[in-house]
BAGUBA-419156 format. One line per field, with one value per atom (N, C-alpha, C, CB): residue number from 0; x, y, z. Coordinates in nm, 2 decimals, decimal comma, always signed. Glycine has a CB too. Layout:
REM BAGUBA-419156
seq	(NUM|...)
east	(X|...)
north	(Y|...)
up	(Z|...)
This chain:
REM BAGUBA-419156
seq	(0|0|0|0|1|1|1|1|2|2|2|2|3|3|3|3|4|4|4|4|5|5|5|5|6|6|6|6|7|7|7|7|8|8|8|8|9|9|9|9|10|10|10|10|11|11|11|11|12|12|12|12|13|13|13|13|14|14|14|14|15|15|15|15|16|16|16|16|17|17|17|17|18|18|18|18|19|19|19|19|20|20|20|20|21|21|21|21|22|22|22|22|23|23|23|23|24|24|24|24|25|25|25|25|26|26|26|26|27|27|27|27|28|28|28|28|29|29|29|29|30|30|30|30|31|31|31|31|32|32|32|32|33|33|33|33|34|34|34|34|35|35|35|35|36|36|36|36|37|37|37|37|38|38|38|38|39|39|39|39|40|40|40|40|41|41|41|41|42|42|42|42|43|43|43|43|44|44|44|44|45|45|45|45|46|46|46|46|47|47|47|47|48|48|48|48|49|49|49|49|50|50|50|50|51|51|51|51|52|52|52|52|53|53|53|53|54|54|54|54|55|55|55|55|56|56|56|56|57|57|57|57|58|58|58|58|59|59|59|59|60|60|60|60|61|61|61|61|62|62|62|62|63|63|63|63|64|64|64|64|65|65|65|65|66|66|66|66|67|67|67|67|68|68|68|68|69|69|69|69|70|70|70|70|71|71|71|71|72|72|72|72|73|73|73|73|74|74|74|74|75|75|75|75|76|76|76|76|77|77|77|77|78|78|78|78|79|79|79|79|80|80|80|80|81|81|81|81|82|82|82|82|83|83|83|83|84|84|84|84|85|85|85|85|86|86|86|86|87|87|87|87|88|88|88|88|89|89|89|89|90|90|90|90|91|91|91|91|92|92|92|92|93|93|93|93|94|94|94|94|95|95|95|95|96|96|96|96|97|97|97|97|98|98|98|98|99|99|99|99|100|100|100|100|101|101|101|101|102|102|102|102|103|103|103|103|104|104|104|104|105|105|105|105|106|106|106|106|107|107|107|107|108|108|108|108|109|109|109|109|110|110|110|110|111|111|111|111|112|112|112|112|113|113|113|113|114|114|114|114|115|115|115|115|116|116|116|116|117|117|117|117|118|118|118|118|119|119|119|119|120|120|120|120|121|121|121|121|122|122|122|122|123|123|123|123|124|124|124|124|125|125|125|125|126|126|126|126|127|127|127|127|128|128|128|128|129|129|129|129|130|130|130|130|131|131|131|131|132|132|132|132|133|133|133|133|134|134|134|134|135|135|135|135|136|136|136|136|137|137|137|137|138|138|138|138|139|139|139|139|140|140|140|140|141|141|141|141|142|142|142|142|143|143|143|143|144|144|144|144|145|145|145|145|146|146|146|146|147|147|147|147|148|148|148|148|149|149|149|149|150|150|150|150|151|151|151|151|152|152|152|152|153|153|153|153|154|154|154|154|155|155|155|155|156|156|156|156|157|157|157|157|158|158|158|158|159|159|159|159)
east	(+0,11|+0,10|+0,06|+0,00|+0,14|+0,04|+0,14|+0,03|+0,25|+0,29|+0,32|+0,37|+0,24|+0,22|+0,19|+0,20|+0,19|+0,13|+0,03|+0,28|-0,04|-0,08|-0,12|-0,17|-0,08|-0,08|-0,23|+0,01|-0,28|-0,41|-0,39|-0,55|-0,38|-0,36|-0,47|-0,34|-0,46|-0,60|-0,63|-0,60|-0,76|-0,77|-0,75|-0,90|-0,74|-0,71|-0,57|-0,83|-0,48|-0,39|-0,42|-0,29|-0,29|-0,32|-0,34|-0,30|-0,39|-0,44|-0,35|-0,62|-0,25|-0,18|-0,18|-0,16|-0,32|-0,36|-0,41|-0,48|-0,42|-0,44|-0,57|-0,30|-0,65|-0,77|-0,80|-0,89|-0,82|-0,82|-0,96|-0,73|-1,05|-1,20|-1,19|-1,32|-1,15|-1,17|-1,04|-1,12|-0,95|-0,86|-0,97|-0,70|-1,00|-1,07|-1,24|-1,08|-1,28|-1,36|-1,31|-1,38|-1,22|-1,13|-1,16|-0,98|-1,05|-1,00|-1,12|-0,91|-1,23|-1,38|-1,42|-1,51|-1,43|-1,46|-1,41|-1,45|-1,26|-1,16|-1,14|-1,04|-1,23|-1,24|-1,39|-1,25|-1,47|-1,58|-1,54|-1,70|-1,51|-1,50|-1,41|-1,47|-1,32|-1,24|-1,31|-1,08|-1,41|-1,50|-1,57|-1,62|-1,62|-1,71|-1,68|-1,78|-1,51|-1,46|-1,39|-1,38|-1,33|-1,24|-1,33|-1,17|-1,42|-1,48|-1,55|-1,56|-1,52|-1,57|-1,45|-1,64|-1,28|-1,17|-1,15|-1,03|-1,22|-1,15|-1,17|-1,18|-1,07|-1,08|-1,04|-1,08|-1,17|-1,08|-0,99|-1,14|-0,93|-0,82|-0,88|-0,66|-0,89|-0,96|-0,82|-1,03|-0,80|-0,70|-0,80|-0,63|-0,73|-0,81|-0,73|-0,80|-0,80|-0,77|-0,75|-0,88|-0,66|-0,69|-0,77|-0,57|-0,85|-0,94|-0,90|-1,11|-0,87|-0,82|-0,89|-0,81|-0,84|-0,93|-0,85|-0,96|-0,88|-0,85|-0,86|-0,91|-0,75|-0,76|-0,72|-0,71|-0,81|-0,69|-0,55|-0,76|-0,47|-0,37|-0,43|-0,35|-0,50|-0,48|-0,57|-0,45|-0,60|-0,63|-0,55|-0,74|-0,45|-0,34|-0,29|-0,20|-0,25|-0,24|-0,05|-0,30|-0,04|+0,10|+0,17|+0,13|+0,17|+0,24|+0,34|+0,17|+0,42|+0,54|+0,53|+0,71|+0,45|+0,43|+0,43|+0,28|+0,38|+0,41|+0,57|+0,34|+0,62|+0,74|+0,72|+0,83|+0,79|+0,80|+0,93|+0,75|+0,99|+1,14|+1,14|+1,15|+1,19|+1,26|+1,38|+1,31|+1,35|+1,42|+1,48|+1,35|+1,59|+1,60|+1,62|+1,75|+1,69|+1,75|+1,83|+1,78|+1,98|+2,08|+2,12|+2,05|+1,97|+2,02|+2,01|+2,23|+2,01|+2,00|+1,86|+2,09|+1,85|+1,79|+1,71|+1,82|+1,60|+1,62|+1,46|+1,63|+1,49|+1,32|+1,28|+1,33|+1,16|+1,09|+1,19|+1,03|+1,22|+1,36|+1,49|+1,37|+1,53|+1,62|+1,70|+1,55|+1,79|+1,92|+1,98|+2,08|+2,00|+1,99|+2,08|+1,88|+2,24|+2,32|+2,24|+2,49|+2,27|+2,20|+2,27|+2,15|+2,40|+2,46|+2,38|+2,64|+2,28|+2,25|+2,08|+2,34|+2,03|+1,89|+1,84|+1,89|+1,86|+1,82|+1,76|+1,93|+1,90|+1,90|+1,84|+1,97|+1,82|+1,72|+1,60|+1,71|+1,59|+1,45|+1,38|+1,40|+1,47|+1,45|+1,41|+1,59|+1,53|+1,48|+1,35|+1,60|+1,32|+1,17|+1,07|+1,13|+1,08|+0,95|+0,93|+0,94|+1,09|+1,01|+0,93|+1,14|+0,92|+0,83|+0,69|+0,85|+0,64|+0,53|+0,45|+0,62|+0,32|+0,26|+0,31|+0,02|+0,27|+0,29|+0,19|+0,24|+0,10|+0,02|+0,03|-0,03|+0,07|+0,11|+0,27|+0,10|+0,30|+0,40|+0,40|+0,42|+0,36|+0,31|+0,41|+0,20|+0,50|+0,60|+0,55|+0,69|+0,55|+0,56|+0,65|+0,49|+0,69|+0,77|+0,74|+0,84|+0,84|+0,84|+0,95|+0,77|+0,92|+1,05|+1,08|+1,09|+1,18|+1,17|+1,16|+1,32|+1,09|+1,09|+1,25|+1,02|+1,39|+1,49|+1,58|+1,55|+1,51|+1,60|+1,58|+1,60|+1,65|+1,75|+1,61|+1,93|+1,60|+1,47|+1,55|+1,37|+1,66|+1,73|+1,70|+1,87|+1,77|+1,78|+1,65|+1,86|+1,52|+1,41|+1,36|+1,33|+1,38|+1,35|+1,46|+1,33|+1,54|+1,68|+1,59|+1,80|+1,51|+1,45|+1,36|+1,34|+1,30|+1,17|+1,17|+1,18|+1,35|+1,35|+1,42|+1,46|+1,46|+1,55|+1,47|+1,67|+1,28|+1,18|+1,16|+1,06|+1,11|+1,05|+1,15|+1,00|+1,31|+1,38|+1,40|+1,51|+1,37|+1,36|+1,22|+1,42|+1,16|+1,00|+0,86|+1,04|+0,88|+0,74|+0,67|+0,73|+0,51|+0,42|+0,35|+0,36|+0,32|+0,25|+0,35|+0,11|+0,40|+0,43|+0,37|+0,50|+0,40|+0,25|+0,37|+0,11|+0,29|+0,40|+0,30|+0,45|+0,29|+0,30|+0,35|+0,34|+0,24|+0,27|+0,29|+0,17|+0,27|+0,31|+0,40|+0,16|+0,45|+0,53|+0,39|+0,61|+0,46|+0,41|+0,42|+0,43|+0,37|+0,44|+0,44|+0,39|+0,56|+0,65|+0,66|+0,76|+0,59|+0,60|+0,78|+0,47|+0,85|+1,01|+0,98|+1,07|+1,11|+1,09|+1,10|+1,26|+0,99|+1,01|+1,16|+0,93|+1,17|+1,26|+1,29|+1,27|+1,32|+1,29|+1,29|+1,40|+1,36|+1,39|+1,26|+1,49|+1,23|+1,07|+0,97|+1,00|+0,92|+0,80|+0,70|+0,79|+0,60|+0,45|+0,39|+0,29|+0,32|+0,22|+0,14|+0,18|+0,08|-0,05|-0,17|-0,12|-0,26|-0,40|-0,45|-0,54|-0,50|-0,59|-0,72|-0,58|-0,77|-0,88|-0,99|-0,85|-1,11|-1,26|-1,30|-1,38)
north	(+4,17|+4,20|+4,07|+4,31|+3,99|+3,84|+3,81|+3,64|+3,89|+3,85|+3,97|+3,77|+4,06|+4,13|+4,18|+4,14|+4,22|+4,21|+4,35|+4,23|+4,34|+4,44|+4,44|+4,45|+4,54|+4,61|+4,67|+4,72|+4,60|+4,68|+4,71|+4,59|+4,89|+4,98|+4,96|+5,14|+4,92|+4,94|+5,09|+4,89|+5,10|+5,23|+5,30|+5,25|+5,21|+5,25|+5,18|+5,22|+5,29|+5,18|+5,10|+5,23|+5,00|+4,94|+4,94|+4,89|+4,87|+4,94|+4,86|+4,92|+4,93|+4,92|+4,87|+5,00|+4,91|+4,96|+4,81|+5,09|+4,76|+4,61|+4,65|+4,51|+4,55|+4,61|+4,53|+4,61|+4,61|+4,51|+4,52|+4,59|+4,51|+4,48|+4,32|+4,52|+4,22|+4,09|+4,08|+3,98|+4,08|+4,09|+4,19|+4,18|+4,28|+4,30|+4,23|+4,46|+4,19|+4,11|+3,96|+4,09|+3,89|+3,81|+3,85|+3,83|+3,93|+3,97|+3,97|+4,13|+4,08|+4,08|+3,94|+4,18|+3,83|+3,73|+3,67|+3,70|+3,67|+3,62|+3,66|+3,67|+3,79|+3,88|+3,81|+4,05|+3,76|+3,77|+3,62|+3,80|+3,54|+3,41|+3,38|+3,33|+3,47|+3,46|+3,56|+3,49|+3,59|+3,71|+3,59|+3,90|+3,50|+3,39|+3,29|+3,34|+3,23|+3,12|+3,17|+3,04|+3,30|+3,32|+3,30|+3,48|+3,34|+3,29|+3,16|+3,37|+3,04|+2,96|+2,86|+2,96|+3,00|+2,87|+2,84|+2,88|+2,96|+2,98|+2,87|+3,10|+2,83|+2,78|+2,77|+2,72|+2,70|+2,76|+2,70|+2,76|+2,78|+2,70|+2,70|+2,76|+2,58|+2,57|+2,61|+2,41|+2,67|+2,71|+2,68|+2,86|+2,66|+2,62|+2,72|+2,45|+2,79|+2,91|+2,86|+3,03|+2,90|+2,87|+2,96|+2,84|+2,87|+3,01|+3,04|+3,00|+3,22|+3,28|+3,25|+3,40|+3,30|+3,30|+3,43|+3,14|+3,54|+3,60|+3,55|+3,71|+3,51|+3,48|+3,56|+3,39|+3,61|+3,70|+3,65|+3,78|+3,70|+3,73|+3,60|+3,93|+3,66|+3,55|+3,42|+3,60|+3,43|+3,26|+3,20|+3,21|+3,23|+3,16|+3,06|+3,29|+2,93|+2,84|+2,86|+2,70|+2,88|+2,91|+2,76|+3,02|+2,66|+2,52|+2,58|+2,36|+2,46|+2,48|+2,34|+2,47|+2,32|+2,17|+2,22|+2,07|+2,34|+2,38|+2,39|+2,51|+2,37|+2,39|+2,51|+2,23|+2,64|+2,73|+2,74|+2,83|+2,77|+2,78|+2,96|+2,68|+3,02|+3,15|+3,18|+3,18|+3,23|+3,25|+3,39|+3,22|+3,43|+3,59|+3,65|+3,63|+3,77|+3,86|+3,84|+3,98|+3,79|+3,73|+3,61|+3,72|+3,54|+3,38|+3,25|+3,39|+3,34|+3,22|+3,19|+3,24|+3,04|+2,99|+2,94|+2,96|+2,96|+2,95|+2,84|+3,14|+2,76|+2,67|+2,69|+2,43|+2,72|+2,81|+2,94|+2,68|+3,00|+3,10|+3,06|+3,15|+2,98|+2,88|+2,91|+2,73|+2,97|+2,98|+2,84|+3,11|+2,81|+2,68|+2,69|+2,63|+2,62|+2,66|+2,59|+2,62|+2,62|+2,52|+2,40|+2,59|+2,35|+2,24|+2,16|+2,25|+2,18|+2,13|+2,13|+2,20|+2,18|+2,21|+2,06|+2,30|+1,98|+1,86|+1,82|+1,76|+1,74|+1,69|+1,73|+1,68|+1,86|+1,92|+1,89|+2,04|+1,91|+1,93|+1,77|+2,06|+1,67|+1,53|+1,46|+1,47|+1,54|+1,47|+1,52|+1,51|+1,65|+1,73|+1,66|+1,96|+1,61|+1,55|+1,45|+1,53|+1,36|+1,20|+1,18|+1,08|+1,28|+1,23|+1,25|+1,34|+1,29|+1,36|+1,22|+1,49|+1,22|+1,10|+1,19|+1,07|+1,11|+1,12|+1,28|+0,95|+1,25|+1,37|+1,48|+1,36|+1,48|+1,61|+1,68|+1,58|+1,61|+1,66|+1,81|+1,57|+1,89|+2,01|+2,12|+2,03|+2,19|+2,25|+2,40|+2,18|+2,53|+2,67|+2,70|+2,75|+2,78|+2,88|+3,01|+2,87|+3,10|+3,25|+3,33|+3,30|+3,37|+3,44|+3,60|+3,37|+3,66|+3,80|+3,82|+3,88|+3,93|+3,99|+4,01|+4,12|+4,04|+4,02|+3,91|+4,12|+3,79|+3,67|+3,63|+3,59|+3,52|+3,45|+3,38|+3,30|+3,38|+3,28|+3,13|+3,33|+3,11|+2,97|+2,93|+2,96|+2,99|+2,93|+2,91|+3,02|+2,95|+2,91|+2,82|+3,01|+2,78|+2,66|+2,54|+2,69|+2,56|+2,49|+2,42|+2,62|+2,55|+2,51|+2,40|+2,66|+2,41|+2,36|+2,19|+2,42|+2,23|+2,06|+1,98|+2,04|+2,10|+1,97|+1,97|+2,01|+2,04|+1,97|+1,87|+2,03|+1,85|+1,72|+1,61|+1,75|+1,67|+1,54|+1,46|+1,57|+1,59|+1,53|+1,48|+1,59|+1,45|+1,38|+1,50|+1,28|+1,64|+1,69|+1,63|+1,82|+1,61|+1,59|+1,69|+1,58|+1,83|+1,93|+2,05|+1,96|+2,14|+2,26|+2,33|+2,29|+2,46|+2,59|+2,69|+2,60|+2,84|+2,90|+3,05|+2,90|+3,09|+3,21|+3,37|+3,16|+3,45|+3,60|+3,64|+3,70|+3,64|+3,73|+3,61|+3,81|+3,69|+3,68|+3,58|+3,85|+3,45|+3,38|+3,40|+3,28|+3,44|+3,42|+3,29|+3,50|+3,22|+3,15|+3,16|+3,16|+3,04|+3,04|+3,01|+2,87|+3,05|+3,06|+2,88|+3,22|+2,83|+2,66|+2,70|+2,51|+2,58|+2,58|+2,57|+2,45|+2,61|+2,57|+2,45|+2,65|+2,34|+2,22|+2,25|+2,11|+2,33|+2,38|+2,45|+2,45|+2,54|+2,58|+2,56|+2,58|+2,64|+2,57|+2,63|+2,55|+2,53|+2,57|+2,72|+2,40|+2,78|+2,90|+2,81|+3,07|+2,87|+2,74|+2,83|+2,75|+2,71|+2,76|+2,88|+2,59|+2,97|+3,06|+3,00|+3,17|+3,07|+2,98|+3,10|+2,96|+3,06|+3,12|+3,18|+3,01)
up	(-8,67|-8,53|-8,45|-8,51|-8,52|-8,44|-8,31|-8,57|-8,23|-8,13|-8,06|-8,14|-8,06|-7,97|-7,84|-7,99|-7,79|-7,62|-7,63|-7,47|-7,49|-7,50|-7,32|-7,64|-7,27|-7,15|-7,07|-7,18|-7,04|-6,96|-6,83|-6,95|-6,83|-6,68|-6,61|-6,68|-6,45|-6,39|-6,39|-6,23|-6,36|-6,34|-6,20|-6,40|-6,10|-5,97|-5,93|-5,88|-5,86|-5,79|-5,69|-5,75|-5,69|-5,57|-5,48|-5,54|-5,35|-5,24|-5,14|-5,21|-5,07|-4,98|-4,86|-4,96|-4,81|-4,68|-4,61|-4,70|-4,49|-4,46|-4,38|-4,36|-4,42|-4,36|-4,24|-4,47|-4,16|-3,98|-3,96|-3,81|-3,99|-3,94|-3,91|-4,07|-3,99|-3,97|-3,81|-4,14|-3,83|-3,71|-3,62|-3,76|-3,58|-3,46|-3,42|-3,46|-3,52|-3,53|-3,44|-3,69|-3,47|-3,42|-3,26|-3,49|-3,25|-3,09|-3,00|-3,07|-3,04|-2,96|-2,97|-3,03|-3,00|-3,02|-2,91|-3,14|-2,92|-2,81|-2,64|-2,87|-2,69|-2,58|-2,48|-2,66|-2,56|-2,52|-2,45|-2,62|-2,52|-2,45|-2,34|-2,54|-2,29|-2,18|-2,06|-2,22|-2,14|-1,99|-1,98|-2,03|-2,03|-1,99|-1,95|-2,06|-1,99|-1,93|-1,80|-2,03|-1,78|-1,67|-1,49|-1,69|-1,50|-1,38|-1,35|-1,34|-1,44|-1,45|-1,41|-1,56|-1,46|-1,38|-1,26|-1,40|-1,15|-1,05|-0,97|-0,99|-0,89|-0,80|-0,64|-0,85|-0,56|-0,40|-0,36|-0,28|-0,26|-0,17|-0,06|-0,16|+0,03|+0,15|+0,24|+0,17|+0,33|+0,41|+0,54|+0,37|+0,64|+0,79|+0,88|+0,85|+0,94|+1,00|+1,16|+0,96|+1,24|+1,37|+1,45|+1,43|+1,55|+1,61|+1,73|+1,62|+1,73|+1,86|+1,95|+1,86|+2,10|+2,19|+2,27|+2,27|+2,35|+2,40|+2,59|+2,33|+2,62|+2,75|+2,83|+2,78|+2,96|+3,03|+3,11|+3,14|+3,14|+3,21|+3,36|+3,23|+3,43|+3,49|+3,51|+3,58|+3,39|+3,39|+3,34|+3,33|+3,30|+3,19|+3,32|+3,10|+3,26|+3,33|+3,39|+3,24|+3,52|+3,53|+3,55|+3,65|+3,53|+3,56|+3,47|+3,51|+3,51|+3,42|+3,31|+3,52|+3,31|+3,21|+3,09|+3,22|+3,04|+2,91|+2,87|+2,89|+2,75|+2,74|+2,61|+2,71|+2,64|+2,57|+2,54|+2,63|+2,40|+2,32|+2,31|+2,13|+2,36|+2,33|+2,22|+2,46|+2,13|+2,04|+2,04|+1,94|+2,07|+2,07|+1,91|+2,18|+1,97|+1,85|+1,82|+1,84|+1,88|+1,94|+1,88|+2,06|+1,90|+1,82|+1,97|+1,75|+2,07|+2,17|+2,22|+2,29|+2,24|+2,28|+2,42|+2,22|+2,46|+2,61|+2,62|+2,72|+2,73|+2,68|+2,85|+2,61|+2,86|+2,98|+3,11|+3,07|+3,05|+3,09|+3,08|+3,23|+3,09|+3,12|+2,98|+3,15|+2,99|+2,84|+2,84|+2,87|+2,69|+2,63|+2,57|+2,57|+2,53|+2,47|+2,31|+2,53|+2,18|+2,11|+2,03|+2,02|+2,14|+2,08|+2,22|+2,05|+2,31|+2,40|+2,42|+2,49|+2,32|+2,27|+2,26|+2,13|+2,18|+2,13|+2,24|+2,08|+2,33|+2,43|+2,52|+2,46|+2,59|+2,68|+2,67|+2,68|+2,52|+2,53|+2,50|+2,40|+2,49|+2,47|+2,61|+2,40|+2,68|+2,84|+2,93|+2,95|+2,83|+2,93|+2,84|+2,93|+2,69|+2,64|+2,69|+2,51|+2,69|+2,77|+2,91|+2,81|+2,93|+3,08|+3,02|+3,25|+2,94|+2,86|+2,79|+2,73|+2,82|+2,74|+2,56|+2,78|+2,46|+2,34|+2,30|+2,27|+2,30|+2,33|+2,35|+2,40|+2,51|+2,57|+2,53|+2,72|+2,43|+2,37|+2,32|+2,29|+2,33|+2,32|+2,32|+2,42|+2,23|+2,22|+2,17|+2,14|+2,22|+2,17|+2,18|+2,19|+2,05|+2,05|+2,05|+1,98|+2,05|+2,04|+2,04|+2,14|+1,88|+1,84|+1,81|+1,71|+1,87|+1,87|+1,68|+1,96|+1,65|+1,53|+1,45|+1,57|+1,51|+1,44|+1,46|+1,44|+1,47|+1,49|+1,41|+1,57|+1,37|+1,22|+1,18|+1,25|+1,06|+1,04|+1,04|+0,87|+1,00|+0,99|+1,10|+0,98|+1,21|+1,37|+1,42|+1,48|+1,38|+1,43|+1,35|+1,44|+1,23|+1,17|+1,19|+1,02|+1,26|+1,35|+1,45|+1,43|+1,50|+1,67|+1,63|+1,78|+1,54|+1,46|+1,45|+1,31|+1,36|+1,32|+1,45|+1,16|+1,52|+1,71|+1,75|+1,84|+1,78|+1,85|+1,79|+1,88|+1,68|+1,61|+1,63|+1,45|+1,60|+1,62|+1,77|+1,56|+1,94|+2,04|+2,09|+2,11|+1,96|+2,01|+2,04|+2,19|+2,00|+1,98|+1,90|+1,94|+1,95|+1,89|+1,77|+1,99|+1,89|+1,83|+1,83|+1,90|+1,73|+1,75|+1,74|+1,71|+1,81|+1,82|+1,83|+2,00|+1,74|+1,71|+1,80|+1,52|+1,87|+1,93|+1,90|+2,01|+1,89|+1,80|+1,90|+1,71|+2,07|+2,18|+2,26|+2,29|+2,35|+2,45|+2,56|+2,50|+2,58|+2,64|+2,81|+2,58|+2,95|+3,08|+3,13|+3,17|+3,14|+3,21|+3,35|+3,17|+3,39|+3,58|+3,59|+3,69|+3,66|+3,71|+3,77|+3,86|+3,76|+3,78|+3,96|+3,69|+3,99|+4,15|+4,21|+4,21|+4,32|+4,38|+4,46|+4,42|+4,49|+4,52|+4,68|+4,46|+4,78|+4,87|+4,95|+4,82|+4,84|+4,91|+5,00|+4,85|+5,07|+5,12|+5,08|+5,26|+5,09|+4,99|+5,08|+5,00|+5,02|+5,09|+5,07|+5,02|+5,24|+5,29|+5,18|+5,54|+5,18|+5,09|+5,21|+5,07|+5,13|+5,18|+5,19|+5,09|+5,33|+5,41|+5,34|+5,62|+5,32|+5,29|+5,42|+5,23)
């Protein structure tokens, strides 16, 4: 019998089964360290808010020195009532900035709710290219004094 073998049966079978205690051991571990690092990533964004002012109606300054861009539904363009074709936009609005120190370059718009978003970023880039300084974008309907009439005669000052 000197090359024989001989077979030892376990007495239990094998065990199949994968034992996840070390794996959830793991994860809580993983778990815990991102409850401690995650508010330690945040960071702010400084955003600068513009501050409203509620003016009434009639203090609003009626000159016409402001230059306001009307943007319709439509697509056309008009700069203080005045309809503006927009192959003629540039230029208009080039000849009302140059009288303007650098400064007072001061351009709002105001655009109806279904107008092109293109054509208002159109309006955007032909102020800056006829010399706005500042653009200001306006959520209401701004009032526009109607351009004098050159013809007119003044109403005398009201006496006290």
């Amino acid at each position: 019998m000197a090359g024989s073998r001989k077979f030892v049966k376990p007495s239990t079978p094998p065990n199949s089964e994968i034992n996840v205690t070390p794996l959830v051991d793991v994860v809580l571990v993983l778990l815990i360290i991102f409850m401690v690092v995650t508010p330690l990533l945040e960071k702010d964004i400084e955003v600068r808010i513009p501050e409203t002012e509620d003016v009434p109606m009639e203090q609003m300054p009626q000159d016409n020195s402001q230059l306001i861009v009307k943007l319709d539904a439509d697509g056309t363009f008009s700069i203080n009532t005045d309809p503006v074709a927009p192959s003629d936009y540039v230029a208009k609005l080039k000849r009302m900035l140059a009288a303007k120190a650098k400064e007072d370059r001061i351009v709002f718009f105001v655009a109806d709710d279904k107008a092109n978003y293109g054509k208002l970023v159109a309006a955007f880039d032909g102020a800056k290219q006829a010399g706005a300084f500042v653009l200001g974008m306006a959520t209401e309907d701004i009032p526009v004094a109607p351009a004098a009439d050159p013809g007119a005669v003044p109403a005398p000052a009201p006496t006290p």
